[in-house]
N, CA, C and O atoms as CSV, one atom per row, in Angstrom:
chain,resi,resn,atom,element,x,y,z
A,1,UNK,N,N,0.813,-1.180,0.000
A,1,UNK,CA,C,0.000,0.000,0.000
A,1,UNK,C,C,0.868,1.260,0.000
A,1,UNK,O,O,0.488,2.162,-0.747
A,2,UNK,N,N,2.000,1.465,0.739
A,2,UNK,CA,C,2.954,2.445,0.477
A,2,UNK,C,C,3.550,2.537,-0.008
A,2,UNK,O,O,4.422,3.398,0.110
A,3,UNK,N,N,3.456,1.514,-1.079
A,3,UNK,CA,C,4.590,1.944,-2.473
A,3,UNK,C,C,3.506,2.211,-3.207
A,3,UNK,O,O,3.741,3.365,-3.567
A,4,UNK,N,N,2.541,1.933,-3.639
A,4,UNK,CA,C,1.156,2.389,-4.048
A,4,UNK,C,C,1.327,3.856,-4.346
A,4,UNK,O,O,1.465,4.427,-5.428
A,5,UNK,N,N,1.264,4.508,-2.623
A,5,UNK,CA,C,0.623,5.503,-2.428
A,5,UNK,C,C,2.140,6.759,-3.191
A,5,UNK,O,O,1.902,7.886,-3.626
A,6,UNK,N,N,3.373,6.201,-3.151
A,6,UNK,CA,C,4.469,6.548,-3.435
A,6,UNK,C,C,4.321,6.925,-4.170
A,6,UNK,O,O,4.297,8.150,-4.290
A,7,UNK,N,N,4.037,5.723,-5.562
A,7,UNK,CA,C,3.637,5.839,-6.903
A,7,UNK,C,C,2.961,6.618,-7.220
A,7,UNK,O,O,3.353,6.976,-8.331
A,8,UNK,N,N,2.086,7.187,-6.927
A,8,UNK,CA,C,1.195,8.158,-6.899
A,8,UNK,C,C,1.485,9.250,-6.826
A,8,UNK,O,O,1.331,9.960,-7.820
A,9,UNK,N,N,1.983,9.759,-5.686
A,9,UNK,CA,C,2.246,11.160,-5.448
A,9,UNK,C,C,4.103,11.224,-6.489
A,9,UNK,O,O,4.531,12.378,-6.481
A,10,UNK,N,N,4.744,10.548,-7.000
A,10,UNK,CA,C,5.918,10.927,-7.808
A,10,UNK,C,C,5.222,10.929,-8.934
A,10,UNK,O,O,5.725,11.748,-9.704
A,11,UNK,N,N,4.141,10.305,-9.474
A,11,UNK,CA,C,2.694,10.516,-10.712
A,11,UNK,C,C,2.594,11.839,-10.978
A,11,UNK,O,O,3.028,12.463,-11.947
A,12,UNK,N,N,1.700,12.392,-9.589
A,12,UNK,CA,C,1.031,13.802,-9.639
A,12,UNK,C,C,2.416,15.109,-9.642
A,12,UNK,O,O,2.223,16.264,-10.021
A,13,UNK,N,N,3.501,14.684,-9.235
A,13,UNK,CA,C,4.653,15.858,-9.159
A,13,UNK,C,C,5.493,15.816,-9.926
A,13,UNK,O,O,6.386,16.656,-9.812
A,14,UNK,N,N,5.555,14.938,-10.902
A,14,UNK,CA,C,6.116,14.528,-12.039
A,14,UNK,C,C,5.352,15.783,-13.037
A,14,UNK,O,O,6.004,16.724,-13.491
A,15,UNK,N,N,3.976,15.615,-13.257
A,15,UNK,CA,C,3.380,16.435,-14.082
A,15,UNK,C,C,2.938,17.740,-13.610
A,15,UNK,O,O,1.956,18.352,-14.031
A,16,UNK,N,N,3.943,18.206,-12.479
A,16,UNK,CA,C,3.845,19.798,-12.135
A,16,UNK,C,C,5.422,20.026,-12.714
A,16,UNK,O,O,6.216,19.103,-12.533
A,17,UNK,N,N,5.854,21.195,-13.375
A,17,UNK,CA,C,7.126,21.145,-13.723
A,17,UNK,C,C,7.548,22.194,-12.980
A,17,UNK,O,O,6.588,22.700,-12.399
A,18,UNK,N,N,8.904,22.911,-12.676
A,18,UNK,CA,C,8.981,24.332,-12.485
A,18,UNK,C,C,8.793,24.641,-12.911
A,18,UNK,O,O,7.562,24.652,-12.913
A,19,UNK,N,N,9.180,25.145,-13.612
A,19,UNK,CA,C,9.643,26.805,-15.017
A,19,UNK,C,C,10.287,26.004,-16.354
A,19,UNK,O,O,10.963,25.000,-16.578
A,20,UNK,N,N,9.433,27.451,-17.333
A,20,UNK,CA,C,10.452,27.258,-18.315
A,20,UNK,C,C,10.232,28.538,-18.724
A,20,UNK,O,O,9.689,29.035,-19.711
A,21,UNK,N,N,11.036,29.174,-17.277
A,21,UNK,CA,C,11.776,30.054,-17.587
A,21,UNK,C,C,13.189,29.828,-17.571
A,21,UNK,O,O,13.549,28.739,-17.123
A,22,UNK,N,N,14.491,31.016,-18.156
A,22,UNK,CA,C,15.599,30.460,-18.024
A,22,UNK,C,C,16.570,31.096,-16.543
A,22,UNK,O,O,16.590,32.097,-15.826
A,23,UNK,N,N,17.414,29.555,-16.709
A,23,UNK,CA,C,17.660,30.005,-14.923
A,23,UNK,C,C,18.342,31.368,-14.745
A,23,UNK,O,O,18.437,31.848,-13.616
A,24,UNK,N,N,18.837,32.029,-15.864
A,24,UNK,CA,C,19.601,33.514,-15.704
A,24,UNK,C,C,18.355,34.204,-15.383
A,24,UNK,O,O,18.295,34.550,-14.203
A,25,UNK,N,N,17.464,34.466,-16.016
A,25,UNK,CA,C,15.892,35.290,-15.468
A,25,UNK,C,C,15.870,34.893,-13.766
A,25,UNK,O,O,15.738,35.750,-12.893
A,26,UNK,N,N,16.009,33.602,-13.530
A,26,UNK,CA,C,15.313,33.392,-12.337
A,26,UNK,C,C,16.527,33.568,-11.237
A,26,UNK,O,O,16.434,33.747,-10.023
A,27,UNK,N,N,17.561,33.470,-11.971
A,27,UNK,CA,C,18.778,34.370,-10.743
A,27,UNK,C,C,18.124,35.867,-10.560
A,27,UNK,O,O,17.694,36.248,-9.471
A,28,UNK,N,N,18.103,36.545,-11.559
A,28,UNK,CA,C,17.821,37.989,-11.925
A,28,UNK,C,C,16.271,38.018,-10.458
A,28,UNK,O,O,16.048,38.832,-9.561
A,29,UNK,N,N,15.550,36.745,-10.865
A,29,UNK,CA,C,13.793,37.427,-9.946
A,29,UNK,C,C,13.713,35.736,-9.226
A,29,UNK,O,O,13.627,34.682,-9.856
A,30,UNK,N,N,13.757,35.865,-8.195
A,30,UNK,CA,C,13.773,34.157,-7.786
A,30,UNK,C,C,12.440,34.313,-7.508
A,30,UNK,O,O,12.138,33.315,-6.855
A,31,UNK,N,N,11.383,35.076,-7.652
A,31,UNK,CA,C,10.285,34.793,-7.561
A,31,UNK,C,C,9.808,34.447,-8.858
A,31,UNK,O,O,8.616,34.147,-8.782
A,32,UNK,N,N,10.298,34.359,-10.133
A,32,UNK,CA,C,9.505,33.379,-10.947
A,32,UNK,C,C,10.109,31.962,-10.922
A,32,UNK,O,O,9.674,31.220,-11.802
A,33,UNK,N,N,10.829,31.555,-10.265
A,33,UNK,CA,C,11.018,29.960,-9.631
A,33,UNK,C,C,8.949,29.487,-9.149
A,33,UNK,O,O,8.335,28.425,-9.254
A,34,UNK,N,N,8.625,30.520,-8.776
A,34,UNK,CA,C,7.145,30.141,-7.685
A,34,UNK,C,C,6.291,29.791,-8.812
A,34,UNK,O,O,5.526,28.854,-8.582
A,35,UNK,N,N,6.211,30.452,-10.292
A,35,UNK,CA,C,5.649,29.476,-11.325
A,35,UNK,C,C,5.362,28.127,-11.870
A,35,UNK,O,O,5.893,27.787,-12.927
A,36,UNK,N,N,4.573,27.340,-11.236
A,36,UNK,CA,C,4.752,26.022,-11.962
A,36,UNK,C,C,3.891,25.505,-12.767
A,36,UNK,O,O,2.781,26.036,-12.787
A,37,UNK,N,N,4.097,24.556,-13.487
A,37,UNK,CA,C,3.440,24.790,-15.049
A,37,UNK,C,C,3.217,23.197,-14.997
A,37,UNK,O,O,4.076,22.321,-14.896
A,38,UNK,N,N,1.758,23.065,-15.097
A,38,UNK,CA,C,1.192,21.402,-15.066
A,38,UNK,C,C,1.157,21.535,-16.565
A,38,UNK,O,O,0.872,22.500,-17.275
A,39,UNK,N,N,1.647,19.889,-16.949
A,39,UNK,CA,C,1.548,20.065,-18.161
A,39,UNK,C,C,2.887,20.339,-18.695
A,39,UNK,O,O,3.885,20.612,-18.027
A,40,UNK,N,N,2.758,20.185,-20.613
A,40,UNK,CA,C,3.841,20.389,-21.439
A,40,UNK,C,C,4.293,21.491,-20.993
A,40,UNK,O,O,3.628,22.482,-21.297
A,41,UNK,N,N,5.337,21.672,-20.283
A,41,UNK,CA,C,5.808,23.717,-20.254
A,41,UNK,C,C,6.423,23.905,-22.120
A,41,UNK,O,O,6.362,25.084,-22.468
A,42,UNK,N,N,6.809,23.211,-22.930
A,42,UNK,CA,C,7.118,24.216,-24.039
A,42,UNK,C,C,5.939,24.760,-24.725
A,42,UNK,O,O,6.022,25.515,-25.694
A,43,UNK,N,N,4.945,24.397,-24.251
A,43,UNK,CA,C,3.638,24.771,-24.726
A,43,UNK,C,C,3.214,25.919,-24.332
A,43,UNK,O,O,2.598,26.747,-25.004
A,44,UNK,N,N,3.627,26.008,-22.921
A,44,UNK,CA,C,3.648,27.104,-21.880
A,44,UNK,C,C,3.754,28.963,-22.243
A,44,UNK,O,O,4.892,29.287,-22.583
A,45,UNK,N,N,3.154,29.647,-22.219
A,45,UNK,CA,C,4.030,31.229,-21.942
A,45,UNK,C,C,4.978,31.507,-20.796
A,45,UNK,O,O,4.565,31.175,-19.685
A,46,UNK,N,N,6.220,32.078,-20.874
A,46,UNK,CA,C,7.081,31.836,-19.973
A,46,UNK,C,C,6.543,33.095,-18.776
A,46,UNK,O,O,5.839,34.019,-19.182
A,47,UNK,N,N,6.841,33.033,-17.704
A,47,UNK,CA,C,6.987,33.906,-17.039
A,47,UNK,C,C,7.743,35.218,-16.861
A,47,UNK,O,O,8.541,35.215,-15.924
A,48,UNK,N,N,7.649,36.342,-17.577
A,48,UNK,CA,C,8.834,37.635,-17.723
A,48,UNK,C,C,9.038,38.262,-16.317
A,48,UNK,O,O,10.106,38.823,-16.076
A,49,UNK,N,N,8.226,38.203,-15.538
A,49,UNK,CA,C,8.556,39.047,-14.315
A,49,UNK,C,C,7.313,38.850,-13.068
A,49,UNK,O,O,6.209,38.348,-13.282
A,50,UNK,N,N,7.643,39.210,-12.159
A,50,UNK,CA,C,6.385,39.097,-11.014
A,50,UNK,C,C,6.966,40.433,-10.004
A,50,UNK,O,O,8.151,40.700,-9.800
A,51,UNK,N,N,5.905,41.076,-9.520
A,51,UNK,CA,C,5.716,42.006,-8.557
A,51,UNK,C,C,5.136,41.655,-7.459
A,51,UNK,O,O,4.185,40.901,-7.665
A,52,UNK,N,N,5.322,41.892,-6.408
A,52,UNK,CA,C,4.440,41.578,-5.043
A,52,UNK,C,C,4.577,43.427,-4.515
A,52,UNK,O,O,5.237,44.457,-4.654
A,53,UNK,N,N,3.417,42.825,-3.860
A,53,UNK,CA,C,2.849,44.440,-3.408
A,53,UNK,C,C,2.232,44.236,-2.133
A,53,UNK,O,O,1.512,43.238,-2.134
A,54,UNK,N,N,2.288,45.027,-0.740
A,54,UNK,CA,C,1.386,44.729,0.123
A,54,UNK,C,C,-0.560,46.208,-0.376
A,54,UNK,O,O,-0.794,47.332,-0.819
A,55,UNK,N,N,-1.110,45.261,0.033
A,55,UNK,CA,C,-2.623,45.904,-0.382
A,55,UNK,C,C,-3.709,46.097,0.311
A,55,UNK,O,O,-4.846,45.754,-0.012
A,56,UNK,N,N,-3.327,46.727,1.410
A,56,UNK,CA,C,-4.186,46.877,2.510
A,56,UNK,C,C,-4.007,46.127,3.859
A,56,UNK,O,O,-4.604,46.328,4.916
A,57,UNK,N,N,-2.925,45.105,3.537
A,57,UNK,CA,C,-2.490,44.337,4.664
A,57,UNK,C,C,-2.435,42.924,3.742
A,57,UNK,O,O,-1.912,41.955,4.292
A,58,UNK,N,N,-2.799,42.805,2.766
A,58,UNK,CA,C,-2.840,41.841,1.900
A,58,UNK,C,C,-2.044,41.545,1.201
A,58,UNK,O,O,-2.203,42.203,0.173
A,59,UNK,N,N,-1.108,40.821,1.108
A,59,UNK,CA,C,0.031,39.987,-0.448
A,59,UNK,C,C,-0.696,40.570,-1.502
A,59,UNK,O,O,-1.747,41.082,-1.117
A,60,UNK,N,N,-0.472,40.657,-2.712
A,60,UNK,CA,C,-1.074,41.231,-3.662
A,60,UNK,C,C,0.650,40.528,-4.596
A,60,UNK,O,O,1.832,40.617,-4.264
A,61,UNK,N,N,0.040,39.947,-5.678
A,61,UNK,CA,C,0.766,39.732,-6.917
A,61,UNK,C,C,0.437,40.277,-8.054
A,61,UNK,O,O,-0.702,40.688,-8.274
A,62,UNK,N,N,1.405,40.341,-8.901
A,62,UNK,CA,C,1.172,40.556,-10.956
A,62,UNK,C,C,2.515,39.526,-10.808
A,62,UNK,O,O,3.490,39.349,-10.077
A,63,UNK,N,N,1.824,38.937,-12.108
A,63,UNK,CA,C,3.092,38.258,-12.968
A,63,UNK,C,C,2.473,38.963,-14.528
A,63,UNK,O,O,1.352,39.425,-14.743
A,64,UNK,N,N,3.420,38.866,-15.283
A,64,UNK,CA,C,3.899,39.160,-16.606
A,64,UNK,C,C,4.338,37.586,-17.537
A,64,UNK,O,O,5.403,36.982,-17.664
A,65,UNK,N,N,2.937,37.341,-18.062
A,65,UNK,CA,C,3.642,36.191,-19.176
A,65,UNK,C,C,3.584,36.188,-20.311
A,65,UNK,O,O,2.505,36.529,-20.796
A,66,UNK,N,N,4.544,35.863,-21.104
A,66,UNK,CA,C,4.329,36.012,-22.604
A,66,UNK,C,C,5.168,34.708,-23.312
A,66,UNK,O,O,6.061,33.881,-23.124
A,67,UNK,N,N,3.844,35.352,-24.570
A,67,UNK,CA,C,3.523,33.579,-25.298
A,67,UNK,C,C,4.615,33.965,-26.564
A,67,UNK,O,O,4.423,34.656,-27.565
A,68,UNK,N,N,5.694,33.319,-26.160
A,68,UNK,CA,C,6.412,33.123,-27.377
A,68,UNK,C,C,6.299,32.233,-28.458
A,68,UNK,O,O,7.030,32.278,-29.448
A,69,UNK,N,N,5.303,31.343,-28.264
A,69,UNK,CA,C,5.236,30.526,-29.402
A,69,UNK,C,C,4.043,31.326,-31.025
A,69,UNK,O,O,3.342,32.336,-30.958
A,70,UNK,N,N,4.190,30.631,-31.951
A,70,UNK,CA,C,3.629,31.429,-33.337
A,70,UNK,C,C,1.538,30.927,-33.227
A,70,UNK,O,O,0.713,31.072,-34.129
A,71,UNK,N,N,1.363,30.504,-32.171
A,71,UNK,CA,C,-0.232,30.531,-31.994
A,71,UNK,C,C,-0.130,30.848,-30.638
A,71,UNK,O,O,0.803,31.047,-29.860
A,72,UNK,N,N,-2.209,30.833,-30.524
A,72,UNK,CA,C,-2.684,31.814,-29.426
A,72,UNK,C,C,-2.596,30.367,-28.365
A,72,UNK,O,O,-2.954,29.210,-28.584
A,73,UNK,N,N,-1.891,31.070,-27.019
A,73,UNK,CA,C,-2.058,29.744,-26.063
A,73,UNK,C,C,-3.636,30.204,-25.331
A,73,UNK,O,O,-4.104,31.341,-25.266
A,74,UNK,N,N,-4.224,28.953,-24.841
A,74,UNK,CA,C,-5.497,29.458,-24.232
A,74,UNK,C,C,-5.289,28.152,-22.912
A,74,UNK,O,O,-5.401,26.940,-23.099
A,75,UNK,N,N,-4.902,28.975,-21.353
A,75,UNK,CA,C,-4.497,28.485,-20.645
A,75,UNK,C,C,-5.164,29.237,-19.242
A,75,UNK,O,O,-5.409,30.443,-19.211
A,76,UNK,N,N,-5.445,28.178,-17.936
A,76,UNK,CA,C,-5.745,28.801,-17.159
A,76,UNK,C,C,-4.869,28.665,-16.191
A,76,UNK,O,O,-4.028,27.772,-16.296
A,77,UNK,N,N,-4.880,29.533,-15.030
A,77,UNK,CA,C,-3.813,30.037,-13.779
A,77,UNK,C,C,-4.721,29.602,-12.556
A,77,UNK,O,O,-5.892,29.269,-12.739
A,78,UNK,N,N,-4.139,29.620,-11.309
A,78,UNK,CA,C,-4.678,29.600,-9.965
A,78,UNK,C,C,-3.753,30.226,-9.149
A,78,UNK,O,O,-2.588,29.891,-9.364
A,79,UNK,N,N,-3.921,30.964,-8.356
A,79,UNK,CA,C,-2.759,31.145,-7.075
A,79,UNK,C,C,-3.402,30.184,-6.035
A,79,UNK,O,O,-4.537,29.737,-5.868
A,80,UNK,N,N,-1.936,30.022,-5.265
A,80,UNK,CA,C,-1.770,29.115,-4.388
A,80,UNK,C,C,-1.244,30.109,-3.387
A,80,UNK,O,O,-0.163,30.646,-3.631
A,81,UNK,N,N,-2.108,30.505,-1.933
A,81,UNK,CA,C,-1.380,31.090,-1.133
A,81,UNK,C,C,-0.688,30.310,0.015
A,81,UNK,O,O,-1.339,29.411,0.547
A,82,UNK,N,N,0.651,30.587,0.474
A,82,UNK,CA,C,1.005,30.017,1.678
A,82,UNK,C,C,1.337,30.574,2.905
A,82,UNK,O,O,1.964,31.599,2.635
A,83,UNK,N,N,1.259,30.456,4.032
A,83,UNK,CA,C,1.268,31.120,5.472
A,83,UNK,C,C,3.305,31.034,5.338
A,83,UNK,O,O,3.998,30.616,4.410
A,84,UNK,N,N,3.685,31.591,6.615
A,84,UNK,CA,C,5.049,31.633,7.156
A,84,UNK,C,C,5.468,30.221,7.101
A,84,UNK,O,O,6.691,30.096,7.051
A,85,UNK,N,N,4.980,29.426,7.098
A,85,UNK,CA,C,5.664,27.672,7.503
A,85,UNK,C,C,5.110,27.076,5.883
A,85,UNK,O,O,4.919,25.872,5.712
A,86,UNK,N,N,4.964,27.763,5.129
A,86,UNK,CA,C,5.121,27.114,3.410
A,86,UNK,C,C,3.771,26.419,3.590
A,86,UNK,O,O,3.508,25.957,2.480
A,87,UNK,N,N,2.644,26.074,4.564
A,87,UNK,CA,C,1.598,25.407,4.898
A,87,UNK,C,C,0.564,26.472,3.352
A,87,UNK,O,O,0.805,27.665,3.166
A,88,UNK,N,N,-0.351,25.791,2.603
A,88,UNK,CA,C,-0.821,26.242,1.536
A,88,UNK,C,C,-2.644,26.622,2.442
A,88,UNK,O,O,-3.329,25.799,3.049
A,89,UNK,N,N,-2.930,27.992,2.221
A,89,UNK,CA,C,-4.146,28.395,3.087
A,89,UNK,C,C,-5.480,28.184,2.176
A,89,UNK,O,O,-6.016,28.850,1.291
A,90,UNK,N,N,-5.721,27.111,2.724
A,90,UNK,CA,C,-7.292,27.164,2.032
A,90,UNK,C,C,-7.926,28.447,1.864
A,90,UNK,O,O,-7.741,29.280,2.751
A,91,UNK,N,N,-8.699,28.765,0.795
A,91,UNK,CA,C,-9.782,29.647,0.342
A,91,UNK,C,C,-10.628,29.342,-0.875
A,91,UNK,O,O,-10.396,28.690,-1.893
A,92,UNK,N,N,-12.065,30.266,-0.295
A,92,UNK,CA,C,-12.947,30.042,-1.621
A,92,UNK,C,C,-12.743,30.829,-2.879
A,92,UNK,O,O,-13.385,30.762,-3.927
A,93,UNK,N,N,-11.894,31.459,-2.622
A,93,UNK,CA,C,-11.340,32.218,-3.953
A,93,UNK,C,C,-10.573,31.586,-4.829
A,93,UNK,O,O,-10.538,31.979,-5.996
A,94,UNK,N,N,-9.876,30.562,-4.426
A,94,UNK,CA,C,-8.610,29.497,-5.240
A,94,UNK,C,C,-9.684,28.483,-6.195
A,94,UNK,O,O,-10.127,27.350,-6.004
A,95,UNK,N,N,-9.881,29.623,-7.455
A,95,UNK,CA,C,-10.063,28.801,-8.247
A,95,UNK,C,C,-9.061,29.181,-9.943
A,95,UNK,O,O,-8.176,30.012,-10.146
A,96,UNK,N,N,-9.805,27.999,-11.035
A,96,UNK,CA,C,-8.350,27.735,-12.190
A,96,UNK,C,C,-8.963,29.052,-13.349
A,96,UNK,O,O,-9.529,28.637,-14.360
A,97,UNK,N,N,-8.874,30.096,-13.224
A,97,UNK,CA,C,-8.593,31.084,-14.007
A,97,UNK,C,C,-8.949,30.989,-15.400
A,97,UNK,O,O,-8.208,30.081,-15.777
A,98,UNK,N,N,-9.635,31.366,-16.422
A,98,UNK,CA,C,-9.084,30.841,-17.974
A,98,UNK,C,C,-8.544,32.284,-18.610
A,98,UNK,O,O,-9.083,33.341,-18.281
A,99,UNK,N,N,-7.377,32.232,-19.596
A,99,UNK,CA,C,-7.146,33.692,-20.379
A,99,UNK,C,C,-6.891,32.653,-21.527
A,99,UNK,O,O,-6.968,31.433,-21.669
A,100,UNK,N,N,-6.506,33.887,-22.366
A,100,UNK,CA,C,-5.465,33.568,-24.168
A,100,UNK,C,C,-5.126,34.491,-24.203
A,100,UNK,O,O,-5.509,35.635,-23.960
A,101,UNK,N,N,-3.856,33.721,-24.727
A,101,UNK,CA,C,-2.411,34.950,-24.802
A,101,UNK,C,C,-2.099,35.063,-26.392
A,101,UNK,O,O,-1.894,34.006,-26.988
A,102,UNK,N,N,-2.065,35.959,-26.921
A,102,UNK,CA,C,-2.079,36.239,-28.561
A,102,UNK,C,C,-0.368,35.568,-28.759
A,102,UNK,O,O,0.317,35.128,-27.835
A,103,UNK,N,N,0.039,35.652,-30.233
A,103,UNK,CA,C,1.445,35.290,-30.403
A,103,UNK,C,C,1.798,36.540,-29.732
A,103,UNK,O,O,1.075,37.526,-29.596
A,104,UNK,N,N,3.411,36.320,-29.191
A,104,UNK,CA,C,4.023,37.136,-29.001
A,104,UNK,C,C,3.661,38.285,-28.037
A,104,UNK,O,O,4.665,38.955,-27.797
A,105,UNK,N,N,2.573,38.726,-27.415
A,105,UNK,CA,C,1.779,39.048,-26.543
A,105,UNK,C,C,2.286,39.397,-25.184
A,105,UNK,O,O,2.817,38.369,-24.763
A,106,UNK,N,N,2.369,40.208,-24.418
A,106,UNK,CA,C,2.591,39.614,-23.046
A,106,UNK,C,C,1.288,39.783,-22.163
A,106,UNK,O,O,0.779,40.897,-22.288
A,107,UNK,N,N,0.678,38.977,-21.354
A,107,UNK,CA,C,-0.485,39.265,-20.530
A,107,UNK,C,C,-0.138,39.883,-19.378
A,107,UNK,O,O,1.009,40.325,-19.309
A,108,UNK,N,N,-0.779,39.997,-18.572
A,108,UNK,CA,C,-0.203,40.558,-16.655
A,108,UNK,C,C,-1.916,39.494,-16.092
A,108,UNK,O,O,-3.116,39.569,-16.356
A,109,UNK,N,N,-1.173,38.755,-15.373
A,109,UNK,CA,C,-2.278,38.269,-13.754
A,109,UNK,C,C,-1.748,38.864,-12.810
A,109,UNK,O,O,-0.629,39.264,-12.486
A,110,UNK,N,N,-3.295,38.840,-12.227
A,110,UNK,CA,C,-3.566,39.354,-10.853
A,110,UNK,C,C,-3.616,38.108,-9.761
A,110,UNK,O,O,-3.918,36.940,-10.009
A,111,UNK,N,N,-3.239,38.670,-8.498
A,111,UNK,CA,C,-3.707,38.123,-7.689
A,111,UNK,C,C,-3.527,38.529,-6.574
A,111,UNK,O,O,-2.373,38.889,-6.346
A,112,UNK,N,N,-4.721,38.668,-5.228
A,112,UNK,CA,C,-4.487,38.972,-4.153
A,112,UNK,C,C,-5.018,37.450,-2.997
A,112,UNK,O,O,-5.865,36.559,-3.074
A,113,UNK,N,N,-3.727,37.943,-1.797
A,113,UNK,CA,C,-4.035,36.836,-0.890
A,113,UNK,C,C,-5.386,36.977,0.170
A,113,UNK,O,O,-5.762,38.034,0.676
A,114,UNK,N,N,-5.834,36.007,0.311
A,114,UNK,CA,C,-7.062,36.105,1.386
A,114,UNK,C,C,-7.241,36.397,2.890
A,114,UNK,O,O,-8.212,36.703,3.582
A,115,UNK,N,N,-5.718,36.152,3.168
A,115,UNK,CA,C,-6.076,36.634,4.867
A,115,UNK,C,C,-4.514,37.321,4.733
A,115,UNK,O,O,-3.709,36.884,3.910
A,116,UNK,N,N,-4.202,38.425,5.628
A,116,UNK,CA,C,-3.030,38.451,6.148
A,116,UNK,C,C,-1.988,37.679,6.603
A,116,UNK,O,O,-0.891,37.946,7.094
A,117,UNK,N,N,-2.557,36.685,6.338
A,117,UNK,CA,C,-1.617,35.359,7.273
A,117,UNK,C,C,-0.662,35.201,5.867
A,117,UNK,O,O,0.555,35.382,5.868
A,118,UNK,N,N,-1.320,34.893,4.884
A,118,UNK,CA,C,-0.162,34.750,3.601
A,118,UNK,C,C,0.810,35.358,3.087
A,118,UNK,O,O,0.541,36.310,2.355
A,119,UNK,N,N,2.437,34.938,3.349
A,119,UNK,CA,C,3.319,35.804,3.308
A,119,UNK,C,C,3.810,35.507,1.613
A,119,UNK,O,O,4.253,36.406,0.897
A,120,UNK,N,N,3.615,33.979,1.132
A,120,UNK,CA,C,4.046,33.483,-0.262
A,120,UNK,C,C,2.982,33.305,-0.736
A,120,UNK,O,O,1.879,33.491,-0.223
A,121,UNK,N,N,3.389,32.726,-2.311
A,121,UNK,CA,C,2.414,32.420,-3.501
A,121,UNK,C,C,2.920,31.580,-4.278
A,121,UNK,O,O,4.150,31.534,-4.255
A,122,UNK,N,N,2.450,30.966,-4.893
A,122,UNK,CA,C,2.479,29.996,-5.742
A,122,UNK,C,C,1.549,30.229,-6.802
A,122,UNK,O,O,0.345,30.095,-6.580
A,123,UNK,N,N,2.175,30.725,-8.471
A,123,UNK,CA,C,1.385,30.475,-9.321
A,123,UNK,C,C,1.300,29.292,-10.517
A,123,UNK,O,O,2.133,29.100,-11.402
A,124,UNK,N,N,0.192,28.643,-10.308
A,124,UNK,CA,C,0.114,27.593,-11.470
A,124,UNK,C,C,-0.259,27.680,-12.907
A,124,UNK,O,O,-1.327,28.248,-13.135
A,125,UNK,N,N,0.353,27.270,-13.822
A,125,UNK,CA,C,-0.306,27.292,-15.590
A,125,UNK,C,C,-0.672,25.797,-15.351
A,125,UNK,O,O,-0.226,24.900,-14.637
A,126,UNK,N,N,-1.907,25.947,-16.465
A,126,UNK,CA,C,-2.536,24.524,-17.021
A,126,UNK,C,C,-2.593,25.287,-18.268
A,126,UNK,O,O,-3.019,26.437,-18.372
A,127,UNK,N,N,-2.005,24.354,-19.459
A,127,UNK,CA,C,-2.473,24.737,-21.024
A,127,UNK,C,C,-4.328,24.185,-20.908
A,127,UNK,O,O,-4.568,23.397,-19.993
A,128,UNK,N,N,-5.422,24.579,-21.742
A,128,UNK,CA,C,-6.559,24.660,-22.039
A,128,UNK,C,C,-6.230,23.419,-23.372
A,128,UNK,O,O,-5.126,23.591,-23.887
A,129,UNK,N,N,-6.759,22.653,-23.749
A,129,UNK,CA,C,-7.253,22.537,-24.989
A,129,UNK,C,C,-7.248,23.880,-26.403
A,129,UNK,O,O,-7.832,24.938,-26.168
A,130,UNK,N,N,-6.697,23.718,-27.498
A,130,UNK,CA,C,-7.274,24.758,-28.240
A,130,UNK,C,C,-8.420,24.455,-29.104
A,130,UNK,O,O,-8.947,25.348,-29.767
């Protein structure tokens, strides 16, 4: 049963990737390391940059992604907020986003955290079907 359950969870984290962004960008902003991309990432729009902002007492994010590939990606996002101990804070707001990103394009997401307690973030890509 616990190699089972093993199997499983190296399954589900297998098909979360980091980045594909490149690691000189992510020396430059180690906050687009926090991007992870379920799914093909060359399919992916890369991550160009992320801002954090406090917003009333609130985490507040933008990321900046752009679709370098020669069609429109049509992909959705979620933030993932986490408290001081990396623990991920439930909310009814954490849901999967949908946009499309034109060729060459860059988009900006939003996102703000739900309680003060959230000091990190975690943003996810899923490619859509086209």
């Amino acid at each position: 049963m616990k190699n089972l359950l093993c199997i499983a969870v190296l399954a589900i984290a297998s098909a979360c990737q980091a980045s594909n962004t490149t690691p000189s960008a992510i020396e430059r902003d180690p906050n687009l390391a926090k991007v992870l991309y379920v799914g093909e990432v060359s399919l992916m729009p890369s991550a160009e940059s992320i801002v954090m902002s406090n917003a009333n007492g609130l985490l507040a994010v933008q990321a900046r992604l752009k679709n370098g590939q020669p069609h429109e990606r049509k992909l959705e996002y979620q933030w993932e907020w986490l408290d001081e101990r990396g623990v991920v804070v439930s909310s009814t707001s954490t849901i999967w986003i949908p946009i499309a990103i034109r060729p060459g394009e860059l988009a900006s997401v939003q996102g703000t955290a739900p309680t003060p307690d959230c000091v990190d973030f975690r943003l996810k890509l899923s490619k859509l079907p086209n």
